[in-house]
N, C-alpha and C positions, 0 to 999 in steps of 0.2 A: 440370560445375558444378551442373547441377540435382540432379546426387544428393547433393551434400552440403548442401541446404536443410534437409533433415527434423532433420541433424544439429546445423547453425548454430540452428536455430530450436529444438531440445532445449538446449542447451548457453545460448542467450541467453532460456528459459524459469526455466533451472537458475539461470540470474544475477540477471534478476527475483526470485525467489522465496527468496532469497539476502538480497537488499535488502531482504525484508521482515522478516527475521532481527531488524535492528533496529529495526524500530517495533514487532514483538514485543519485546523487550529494556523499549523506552521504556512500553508498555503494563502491563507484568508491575512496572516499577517504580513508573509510577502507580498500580499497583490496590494495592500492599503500602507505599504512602506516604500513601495517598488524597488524593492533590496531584497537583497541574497546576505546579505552581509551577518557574519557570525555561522552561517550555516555550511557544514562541514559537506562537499562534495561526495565522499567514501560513502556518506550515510545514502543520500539520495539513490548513488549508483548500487549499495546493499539491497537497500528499499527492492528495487528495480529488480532484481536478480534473486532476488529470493521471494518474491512475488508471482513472478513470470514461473519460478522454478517450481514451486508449491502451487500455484494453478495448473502448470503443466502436469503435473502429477496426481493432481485431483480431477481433472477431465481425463488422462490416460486410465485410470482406477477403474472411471466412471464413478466419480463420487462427486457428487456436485456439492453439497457442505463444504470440503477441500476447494475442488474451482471456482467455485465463484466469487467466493470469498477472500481467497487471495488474490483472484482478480481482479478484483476493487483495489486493491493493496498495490499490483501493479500498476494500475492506473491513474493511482495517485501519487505515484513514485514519478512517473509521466510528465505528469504537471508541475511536479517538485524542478524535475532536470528542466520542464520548458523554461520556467521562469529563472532557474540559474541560468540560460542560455541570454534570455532577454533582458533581465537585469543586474547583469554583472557592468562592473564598472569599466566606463569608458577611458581610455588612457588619452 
């Protein structure tokens, strides 16, 4: 069983990094709309905190498949909140 870690943990890196596909998507559509609009705050700040929390956990482990990979996930969570910050609507 233990040799097939390196590969579960390549393949559930692969999945990860898969899933960010679409906050890339949502990112690349906020920046060529310059709106936030329809995009639910909770989600981003989720994003954020469960990315951060699961990379944390995946470098404390020493498993880098877990950190890096939801590192990405943090860091695109990132860029999520920047552009809520900068194009949110002017009153």
């Amino acid at each position: 069983m233990t040799m097939f870690v390196p590969i579960l943990g390549t393949i559930a890196m692969i999945a990860s990094l898969f899933s960010g596909l679409g906050l890339l998507a949502q990112i690349q559509h906020n920046f060529k709309k310059k709106s936030c609009e329809g995009f639910a705050p909770p989600m981003v700040f989720s994003t954020i905190f469960i990315g951060l929390a699961w990379g944390a956990y995946g470098f404390a482990k020493g498993d880098p498949f877990i950190g890096y990979s939801n590192s990405f996930v943090f860091l695109l969570g990132c860029v999520l909140l920047y552009q809520l910050f900068t194009y949110r609507k002017k009153r």
